[in-house]
PDB file of N, H, CA, C and O in Angstrom:
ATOM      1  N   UNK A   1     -51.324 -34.752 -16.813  1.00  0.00           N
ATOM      2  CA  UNK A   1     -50.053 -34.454 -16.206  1.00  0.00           C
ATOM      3  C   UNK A   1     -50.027 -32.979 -15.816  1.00  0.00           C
ATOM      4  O   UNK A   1     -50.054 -32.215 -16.781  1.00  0.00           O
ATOM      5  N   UNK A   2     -49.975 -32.346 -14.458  1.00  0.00           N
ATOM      6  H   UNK A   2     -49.954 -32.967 -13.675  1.00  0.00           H
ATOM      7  CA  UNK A   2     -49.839 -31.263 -13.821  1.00  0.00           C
ATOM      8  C   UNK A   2     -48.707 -30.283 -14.053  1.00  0.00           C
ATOM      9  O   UNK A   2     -48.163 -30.356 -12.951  1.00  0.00           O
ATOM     10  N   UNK A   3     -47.982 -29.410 -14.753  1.00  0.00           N
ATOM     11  H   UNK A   3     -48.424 -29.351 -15.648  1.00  0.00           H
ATOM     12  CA  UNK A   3     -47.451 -28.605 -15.282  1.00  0.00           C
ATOM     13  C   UNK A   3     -46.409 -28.010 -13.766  1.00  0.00           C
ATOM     14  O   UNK A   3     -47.107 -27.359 -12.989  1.00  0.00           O
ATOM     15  N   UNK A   4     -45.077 -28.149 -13.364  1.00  0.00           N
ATOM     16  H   UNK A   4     -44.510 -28.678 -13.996  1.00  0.00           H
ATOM     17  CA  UNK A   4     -44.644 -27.639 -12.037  1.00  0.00           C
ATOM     18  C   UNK A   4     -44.268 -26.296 -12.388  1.00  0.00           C
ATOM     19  O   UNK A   4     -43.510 -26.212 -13.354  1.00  0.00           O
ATOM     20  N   UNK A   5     -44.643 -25.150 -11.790  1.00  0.00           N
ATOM     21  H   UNK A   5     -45.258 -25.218 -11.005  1.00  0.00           H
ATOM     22  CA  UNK A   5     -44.021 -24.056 -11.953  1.00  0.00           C
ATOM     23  C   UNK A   5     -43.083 -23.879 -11.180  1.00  0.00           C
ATOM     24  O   UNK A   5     -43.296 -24.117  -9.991  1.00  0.00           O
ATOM     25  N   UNK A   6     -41.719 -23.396 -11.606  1.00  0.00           N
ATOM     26  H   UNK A   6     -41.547 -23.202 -12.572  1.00  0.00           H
ATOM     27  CA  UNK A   6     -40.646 -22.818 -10.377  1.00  0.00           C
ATOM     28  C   UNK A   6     -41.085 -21.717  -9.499  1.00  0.00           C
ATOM     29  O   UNK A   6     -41.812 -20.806  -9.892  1.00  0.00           O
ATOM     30  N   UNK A   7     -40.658 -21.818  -8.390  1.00  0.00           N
ATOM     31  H   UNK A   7     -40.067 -22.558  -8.071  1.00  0.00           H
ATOM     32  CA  UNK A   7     -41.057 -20.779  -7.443  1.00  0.00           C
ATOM     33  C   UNK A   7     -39.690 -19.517  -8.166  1.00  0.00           C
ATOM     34  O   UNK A   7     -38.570 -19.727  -8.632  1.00  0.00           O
ATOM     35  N   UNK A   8     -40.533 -18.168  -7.938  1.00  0.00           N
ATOM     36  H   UNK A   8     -41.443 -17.998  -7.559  1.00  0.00           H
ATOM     37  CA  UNK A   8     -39.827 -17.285  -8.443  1.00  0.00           C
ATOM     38  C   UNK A   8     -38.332 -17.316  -7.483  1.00  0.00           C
ATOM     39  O   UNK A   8     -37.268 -17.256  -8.100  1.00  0.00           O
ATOM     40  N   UNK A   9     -38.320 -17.397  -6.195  1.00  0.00           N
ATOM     41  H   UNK A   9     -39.184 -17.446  -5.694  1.00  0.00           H
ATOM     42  CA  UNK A   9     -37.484 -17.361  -5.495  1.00  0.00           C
ATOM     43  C   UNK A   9     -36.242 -18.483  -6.367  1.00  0.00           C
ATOM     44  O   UNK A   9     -35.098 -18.283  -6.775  1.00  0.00           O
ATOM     45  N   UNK A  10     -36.682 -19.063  -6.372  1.00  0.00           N
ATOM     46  H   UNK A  10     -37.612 -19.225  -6.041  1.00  0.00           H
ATOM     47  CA  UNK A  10     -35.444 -20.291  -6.720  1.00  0.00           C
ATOM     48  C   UNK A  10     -34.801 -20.208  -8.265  1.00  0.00           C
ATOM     49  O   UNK A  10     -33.823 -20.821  -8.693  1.00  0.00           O
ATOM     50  N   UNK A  11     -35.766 -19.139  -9.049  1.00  0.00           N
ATOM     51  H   UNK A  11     -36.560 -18.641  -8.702  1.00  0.00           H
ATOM     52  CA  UNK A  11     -34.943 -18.749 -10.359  1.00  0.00           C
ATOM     53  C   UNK A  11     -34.524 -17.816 -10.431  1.00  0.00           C
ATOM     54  O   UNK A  11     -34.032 -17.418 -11.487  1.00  0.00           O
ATOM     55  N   UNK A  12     -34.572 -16.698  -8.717  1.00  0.00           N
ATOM     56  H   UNK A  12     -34.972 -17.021  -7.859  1.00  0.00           H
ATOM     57  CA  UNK A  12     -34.150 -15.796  -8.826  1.00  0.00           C
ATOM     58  C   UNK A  12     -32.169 -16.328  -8.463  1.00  0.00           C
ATOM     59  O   UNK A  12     -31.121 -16.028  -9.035  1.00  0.00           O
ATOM     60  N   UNK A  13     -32.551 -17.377  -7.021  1.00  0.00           N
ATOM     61  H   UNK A  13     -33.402 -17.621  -6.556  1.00  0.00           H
ATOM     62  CA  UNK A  13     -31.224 -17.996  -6.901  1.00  0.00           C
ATOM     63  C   UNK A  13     -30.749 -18.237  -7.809  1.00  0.00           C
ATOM     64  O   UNK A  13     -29.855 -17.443  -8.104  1.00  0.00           O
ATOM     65  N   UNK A  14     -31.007 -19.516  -8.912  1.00  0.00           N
ATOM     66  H   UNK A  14     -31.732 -20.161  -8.672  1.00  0.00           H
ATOM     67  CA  UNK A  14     -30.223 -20.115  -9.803  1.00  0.00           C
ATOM     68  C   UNK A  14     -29.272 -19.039 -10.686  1.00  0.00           C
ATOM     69  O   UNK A  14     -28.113 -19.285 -11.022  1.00  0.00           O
ATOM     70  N   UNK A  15     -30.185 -17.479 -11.069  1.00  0.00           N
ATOM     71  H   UNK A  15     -31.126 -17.280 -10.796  1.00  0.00           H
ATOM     72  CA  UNK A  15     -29.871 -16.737 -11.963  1.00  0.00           C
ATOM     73  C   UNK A  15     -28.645 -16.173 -11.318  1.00  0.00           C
ATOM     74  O   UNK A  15     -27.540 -16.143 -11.859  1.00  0.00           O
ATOM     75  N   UNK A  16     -28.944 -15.695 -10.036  1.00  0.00           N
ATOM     76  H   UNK A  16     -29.842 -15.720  -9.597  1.00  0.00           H
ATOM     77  CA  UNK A  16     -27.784 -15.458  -8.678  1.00  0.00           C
ATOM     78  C   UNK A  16     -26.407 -16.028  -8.846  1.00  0.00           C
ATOM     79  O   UNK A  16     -25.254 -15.681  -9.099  1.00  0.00           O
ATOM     80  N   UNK A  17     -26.982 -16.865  -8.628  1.00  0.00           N
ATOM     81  H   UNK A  17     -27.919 -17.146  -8.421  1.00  0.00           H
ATOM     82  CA  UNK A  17     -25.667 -18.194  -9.202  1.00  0.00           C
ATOM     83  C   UNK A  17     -24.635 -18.275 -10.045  1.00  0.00           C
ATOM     84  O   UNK A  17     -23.409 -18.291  -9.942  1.00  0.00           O
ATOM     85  N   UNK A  18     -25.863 -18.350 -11.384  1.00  0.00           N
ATOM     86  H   UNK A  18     -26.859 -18.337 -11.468  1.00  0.00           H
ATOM     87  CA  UNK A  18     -24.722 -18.281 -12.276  1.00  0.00           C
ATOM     88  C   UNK A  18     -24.090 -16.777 -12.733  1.00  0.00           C
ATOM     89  O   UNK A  18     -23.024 -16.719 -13.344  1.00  0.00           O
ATOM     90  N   UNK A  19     -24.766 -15.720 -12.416  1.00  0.00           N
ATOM     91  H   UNK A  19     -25.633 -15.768 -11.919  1.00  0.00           H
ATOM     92  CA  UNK A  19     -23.986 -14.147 -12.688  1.00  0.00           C
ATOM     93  C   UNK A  19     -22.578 -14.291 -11.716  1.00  0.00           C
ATOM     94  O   UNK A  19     -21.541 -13.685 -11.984  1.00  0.00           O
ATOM     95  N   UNK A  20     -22.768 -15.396 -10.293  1.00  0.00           N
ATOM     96  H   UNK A  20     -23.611 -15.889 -10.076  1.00  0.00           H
ATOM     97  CA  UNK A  20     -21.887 -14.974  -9.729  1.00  0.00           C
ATOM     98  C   UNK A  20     -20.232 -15.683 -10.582  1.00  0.00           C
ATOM     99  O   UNK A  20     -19.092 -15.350 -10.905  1.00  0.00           O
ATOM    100  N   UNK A  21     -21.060 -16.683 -10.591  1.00  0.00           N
ATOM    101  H   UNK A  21     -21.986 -16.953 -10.328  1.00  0.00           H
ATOM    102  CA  UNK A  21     -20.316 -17.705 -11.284  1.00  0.00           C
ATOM    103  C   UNK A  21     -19.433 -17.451 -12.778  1.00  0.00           C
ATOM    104  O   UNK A  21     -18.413 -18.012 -13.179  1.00  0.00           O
ATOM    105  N   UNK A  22     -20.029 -16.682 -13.229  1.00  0.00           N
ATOM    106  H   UNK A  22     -20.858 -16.226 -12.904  1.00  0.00           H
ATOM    107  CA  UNK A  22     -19.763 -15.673 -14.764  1.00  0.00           C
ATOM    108  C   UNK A  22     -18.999 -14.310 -14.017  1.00  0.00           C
ATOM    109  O   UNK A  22     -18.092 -13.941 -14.763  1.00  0.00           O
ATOM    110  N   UNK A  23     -19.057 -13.703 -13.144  1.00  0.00           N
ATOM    111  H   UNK A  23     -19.794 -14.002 -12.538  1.00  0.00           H
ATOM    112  CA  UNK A  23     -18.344 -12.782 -13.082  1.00  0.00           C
ATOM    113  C   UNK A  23     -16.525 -13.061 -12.381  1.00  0.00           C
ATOM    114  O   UNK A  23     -15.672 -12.239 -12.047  1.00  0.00           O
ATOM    115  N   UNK A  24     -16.518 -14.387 -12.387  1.00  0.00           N
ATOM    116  H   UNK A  24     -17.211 -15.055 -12.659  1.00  0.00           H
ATOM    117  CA  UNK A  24     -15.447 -15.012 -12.133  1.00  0.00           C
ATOM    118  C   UNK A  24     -14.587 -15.137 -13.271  1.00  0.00           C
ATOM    119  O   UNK A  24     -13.376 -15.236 -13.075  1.00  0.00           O
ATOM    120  N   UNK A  25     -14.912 -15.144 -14.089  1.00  0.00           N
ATOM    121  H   UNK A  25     -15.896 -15.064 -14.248  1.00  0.00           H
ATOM    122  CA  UNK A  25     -14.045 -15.442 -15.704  1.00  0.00           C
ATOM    123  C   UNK A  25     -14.063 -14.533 -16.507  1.00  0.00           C
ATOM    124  O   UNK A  25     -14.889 -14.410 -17.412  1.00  0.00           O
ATOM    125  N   UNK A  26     -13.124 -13.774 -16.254  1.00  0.00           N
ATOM    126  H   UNK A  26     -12.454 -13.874 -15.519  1.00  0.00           H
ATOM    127  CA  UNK A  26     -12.843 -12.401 -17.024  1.00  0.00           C
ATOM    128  C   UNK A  26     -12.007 -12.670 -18.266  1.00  0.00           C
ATOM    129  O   UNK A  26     -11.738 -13.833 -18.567  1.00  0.00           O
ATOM    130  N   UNK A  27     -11.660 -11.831 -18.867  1.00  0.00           N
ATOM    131  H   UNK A  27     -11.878 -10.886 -18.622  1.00  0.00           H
ATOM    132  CA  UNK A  27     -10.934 -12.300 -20.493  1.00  0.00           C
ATOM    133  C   UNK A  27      -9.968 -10.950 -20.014  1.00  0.00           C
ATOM    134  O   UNK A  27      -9.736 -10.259 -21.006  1.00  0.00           O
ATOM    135  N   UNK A  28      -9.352 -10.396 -18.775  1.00  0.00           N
ATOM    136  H   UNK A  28      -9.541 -10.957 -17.969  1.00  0.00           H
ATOM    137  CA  UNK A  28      -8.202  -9.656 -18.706  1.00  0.00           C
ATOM    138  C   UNK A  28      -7.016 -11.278 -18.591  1.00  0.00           C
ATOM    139  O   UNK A  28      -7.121 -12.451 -18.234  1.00  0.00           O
ATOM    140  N   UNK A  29      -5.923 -10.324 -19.167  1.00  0.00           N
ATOM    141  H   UNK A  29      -5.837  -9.370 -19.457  1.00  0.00           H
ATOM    142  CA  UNK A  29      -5.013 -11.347 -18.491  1.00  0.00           C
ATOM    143  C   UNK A  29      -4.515 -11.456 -17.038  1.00  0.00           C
ATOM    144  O   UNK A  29      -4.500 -10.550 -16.205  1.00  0.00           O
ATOM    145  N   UNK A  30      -4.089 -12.797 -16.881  1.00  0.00           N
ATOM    146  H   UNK A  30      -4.101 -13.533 -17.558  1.00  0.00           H
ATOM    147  CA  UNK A  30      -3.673 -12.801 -15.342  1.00  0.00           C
ATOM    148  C   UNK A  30      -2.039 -12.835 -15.317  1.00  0.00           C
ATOM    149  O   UNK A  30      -1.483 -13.630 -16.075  1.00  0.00           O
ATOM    150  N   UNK A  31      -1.249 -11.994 -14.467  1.00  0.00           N
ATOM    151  H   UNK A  31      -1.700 -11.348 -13.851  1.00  0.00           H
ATOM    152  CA  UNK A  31       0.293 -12.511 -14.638  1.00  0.00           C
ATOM    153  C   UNK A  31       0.753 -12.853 -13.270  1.00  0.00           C
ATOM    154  O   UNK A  31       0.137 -12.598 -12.235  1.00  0.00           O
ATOM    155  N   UNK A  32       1.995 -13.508 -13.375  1.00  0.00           N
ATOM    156  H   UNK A  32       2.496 -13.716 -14.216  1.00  0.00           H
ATOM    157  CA  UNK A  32       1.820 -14.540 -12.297  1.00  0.00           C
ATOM    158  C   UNK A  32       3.616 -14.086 -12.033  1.00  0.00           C
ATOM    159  O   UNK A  32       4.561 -14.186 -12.815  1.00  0.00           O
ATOM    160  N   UNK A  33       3.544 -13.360 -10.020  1.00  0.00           N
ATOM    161  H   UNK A  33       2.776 -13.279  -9.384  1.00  0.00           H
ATOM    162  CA  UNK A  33       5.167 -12.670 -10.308  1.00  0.00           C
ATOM    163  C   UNK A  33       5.946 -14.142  -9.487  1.00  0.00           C
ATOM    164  O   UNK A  33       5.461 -14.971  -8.717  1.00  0.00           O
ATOM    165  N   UNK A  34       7.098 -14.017  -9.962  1.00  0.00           N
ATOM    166  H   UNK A  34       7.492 -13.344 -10.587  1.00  0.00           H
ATOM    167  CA  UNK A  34       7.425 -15.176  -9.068  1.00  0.00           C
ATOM    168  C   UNK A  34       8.752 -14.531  -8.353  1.00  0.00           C
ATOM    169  O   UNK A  34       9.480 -13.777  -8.999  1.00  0.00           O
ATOM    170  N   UNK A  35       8.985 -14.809  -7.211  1.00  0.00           N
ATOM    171  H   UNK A  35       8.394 -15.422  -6.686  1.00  0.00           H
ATOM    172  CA  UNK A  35       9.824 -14.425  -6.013  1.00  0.00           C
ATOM    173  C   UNK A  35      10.554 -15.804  -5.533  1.00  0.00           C
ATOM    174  O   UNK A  35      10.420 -17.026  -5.471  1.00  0.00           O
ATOM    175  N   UNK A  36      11.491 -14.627  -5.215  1.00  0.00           N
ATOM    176  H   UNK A  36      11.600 -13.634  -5.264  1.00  0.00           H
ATOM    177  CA  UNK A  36      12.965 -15.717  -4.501  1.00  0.00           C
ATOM    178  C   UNK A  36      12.910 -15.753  -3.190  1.00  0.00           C
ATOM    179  O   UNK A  36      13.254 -14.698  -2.656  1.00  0.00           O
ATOM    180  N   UNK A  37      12.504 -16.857  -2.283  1.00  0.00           N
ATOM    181  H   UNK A  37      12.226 -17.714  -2.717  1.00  0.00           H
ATOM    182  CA  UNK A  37      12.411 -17.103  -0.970  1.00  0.00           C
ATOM    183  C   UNK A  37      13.721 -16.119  -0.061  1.00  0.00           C
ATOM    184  O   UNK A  37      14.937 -15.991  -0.200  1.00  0.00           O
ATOM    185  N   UNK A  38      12.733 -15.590   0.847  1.00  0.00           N
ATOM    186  H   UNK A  38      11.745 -15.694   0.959  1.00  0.00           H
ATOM    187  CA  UNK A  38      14.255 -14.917   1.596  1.00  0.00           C
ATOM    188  C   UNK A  38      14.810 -13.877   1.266  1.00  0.00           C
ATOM    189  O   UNK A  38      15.850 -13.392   1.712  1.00  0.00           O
ATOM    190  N   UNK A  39      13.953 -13.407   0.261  1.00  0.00           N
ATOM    191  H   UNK A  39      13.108 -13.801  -0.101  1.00  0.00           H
ATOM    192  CA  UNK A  39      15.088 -12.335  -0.927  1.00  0.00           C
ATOM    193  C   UNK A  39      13.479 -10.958  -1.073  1.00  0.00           C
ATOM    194  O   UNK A  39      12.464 -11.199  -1.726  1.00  0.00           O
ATOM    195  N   UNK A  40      13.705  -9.744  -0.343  1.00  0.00           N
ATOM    196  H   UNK A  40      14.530  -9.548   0.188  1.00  0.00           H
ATOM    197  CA  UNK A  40      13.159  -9.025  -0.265  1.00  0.00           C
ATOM    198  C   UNK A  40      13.457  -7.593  -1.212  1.00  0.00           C
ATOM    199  O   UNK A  40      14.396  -6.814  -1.049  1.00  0.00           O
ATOM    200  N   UNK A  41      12.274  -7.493  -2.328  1.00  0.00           N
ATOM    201  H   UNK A  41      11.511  -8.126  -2.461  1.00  0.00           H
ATOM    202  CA  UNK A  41      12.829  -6.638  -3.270  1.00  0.00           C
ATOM    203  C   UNK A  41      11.847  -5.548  -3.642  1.00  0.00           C
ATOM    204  O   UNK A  41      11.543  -5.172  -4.775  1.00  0.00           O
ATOM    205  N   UNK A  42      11.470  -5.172  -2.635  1.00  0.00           N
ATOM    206  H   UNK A  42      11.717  -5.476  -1.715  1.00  0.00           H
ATOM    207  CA  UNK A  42      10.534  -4.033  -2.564  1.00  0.00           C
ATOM    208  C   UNK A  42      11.184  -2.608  -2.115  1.00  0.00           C
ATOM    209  O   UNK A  42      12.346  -2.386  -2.456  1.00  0.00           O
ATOM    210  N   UNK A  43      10.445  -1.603  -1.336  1.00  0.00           N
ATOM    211  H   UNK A  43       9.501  -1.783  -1.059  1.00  0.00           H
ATOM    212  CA  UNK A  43      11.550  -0.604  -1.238  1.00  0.00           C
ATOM    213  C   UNK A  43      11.740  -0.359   0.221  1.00  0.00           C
ATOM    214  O   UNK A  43      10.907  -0.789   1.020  1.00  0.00           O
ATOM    215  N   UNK A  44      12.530   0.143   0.516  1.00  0.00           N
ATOM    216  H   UNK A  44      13.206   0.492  -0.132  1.00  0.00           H
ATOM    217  CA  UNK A  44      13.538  -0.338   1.678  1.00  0.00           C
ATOM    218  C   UNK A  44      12.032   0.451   2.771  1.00  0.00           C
ATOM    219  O   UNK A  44      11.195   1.353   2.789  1.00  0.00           O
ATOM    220  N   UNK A  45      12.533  -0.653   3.479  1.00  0.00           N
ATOM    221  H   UNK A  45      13.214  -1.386   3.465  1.00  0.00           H
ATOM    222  CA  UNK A  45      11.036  -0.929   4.741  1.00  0.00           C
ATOM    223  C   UNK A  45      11.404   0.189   6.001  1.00  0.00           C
ATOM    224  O   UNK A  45      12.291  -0.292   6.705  1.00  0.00           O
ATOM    225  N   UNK A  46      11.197   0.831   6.226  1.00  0.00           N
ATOM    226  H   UNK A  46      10.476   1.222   5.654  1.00  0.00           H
ATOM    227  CA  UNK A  46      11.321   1.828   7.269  1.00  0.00           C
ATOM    228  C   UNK A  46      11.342   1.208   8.770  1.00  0.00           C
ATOM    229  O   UNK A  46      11.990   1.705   9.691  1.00  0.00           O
ATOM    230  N   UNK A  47      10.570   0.098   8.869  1.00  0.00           N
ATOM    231  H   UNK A  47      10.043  -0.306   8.121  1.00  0.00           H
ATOM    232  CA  UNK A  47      10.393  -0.562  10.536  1.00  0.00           C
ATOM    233  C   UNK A  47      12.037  -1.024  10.568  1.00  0.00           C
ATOM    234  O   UNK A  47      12.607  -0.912  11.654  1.00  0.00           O
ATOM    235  N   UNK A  48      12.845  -1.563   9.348  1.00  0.00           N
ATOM    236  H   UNK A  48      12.381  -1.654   8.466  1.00  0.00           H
ATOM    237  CA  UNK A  48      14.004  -1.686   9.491  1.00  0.00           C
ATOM    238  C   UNK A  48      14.824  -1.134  10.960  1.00  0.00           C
ATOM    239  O   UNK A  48      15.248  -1.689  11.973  1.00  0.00           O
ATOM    240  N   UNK A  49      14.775   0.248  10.447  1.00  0.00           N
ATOM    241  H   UNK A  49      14.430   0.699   9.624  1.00  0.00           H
ATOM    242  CA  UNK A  49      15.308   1.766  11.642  1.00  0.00           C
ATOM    243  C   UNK A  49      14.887   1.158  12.928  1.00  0.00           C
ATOM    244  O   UNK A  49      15.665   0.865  13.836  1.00  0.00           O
ATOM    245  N   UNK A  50      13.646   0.995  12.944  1.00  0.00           N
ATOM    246  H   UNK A  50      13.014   1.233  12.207  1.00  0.00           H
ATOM    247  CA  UNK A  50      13.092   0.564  14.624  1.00  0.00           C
ATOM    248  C   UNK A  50      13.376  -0.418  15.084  1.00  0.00           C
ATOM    249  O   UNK A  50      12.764  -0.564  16.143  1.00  0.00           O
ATOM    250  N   UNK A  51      14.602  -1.987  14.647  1.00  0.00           N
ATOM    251  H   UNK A  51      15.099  -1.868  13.788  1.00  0.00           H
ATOM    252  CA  UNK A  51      14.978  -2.408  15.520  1.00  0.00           C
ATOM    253  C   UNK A  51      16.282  -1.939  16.302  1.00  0.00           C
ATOM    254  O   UNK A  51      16.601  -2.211  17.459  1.00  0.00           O
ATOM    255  N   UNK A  52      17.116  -0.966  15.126  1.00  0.00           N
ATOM    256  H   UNK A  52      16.856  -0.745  14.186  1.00  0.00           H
ATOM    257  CA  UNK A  52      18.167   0.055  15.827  1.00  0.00           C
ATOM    258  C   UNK A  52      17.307   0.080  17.267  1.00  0.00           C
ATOM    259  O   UNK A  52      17.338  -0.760  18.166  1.00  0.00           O
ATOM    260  N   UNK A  53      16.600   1.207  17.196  1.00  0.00           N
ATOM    261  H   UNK A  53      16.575   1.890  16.465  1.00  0.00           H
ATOM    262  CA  UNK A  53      16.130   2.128  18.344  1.00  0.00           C
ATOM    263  C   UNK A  53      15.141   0.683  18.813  1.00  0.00           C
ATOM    264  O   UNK A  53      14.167   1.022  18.140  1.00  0.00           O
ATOM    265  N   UNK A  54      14.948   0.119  19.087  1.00  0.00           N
ATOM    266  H   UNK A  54      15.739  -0.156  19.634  1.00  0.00           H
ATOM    267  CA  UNK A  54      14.251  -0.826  19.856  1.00  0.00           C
ATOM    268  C   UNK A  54      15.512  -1.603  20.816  1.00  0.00           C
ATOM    269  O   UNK A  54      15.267  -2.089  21.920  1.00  0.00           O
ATOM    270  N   UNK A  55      16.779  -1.618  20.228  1.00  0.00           N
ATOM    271  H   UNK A  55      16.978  -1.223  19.331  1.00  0.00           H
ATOM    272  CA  UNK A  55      17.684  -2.013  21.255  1.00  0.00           C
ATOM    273  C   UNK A  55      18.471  -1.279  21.924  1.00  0.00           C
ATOM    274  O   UNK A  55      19.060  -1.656  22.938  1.00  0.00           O
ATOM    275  N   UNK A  56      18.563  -0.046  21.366  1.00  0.00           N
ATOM    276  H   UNK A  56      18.085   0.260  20.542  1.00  0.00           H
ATOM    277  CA  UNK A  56      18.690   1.553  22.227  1.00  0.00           C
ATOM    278  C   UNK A  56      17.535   1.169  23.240  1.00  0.00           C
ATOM    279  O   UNK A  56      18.174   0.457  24.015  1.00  0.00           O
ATOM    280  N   UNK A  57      16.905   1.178  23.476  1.00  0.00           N
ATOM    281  H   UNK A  57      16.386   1.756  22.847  1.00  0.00           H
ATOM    282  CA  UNK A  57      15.738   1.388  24.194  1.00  0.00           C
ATOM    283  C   UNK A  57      15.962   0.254  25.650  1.00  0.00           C
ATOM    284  O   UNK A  57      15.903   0.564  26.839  1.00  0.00           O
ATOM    285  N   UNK A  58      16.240  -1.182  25.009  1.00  0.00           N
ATOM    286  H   UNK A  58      16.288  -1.435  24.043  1.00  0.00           H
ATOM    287  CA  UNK A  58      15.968  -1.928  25.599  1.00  0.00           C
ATOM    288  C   UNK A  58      17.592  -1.735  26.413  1.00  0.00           C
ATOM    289  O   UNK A  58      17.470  -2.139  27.569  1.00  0.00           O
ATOM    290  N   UNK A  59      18.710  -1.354  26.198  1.00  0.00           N
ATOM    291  H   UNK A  59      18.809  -1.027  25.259  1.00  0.00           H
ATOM    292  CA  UNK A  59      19.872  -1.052  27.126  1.00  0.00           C
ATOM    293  C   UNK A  59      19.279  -0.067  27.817  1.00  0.00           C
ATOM    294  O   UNK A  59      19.148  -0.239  29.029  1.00  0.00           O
ATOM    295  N   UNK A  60      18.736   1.319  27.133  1.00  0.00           N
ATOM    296  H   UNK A  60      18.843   1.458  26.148  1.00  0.00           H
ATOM    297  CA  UNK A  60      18.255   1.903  28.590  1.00  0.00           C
ATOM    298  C   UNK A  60      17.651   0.945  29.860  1.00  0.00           C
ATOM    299  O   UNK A  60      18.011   0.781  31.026  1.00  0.00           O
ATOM    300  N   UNK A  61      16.553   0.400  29.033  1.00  0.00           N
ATOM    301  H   UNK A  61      16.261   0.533  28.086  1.00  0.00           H
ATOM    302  CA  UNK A  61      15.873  -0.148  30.003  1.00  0.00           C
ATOM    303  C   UNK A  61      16.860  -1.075  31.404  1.00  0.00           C
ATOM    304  O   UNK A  61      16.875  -1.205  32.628  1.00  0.00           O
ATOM    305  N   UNK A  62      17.461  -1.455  30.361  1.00  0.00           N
ATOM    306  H   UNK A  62      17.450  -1.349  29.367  1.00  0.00           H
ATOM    307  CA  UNK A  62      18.641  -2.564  31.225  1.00  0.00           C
ATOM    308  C   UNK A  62      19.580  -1.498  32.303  1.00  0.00           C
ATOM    309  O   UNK A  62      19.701  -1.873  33.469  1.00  0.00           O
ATOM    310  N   UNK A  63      19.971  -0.703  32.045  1.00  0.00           N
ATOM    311  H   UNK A  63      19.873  -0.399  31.098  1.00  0.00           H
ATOM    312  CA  UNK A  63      20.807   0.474  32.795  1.00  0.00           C
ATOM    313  C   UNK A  63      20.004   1.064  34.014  1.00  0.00           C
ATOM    314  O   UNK A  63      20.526   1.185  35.122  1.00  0.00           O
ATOM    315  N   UNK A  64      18.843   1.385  33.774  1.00  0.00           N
ATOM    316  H   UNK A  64      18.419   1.287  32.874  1.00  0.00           H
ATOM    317  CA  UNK A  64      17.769   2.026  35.053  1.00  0.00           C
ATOM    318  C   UNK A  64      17.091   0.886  36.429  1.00  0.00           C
ATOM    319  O   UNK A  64      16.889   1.007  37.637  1.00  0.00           O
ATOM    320  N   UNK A  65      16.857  -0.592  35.024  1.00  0.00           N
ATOM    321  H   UNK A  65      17.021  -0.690  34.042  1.00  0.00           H
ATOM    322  CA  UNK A  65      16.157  -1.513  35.766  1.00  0.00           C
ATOM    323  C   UNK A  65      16.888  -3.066  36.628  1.00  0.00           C
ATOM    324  O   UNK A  65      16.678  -4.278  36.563  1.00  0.00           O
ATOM    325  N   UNK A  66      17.889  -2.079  37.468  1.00  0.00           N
ATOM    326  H   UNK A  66      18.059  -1.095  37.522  1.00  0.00           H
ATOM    327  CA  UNK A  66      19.071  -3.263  37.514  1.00  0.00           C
ATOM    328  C   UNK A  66      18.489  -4.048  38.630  1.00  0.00           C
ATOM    329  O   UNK A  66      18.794  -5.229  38.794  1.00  0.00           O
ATOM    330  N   UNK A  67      17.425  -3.240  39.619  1.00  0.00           N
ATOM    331  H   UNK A  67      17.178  -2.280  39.486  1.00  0.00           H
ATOM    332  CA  UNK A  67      17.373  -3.637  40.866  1.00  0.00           C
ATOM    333  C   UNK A  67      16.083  -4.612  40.719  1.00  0.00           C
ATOM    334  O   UNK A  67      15.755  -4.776  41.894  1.00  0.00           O
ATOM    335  N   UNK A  68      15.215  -5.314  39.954  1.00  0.00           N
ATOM    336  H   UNK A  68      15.481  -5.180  39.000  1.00  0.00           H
ATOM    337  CA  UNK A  68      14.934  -6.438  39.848  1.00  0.00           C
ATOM    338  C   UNK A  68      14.911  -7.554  38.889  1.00  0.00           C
ATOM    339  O   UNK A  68      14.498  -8.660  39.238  1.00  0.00           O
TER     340      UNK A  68
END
């Protein structure tokens, strides 16, 4: 009976594998936030301001661009 040796390549994969596979399962904890649909509670968003001035903008536009 002929003895199969693994090709180094393929125990280099398997080993590949499973490190990747092991560096998936950490022993930190995981916490899990839970949020209220619709309900924004972070800190106040600055693009807010820019739909002000985005409809400033767009009456100019409307005031200059009557003729088409």
């Amino acid at each position: 009976m002929k003895c199969k040796i693994l090709h180094p390549l393929t125990v280099s994969l398997v080993l590949a594998g499973l490190l990747a596979a092991l560096a998936g399962c950490s022993p930190e904890p995981r916490t899990v936030t839970l949020r209220e649909p619709g309900v924004y509670k972070g800190a106040k968003d600055p693009l807010l301001a820019m739909q002000q001035q985005d409809q400033v903008l767009v009456d100019r536009f409307r005031l200059v661009q009557t003729d088409r």
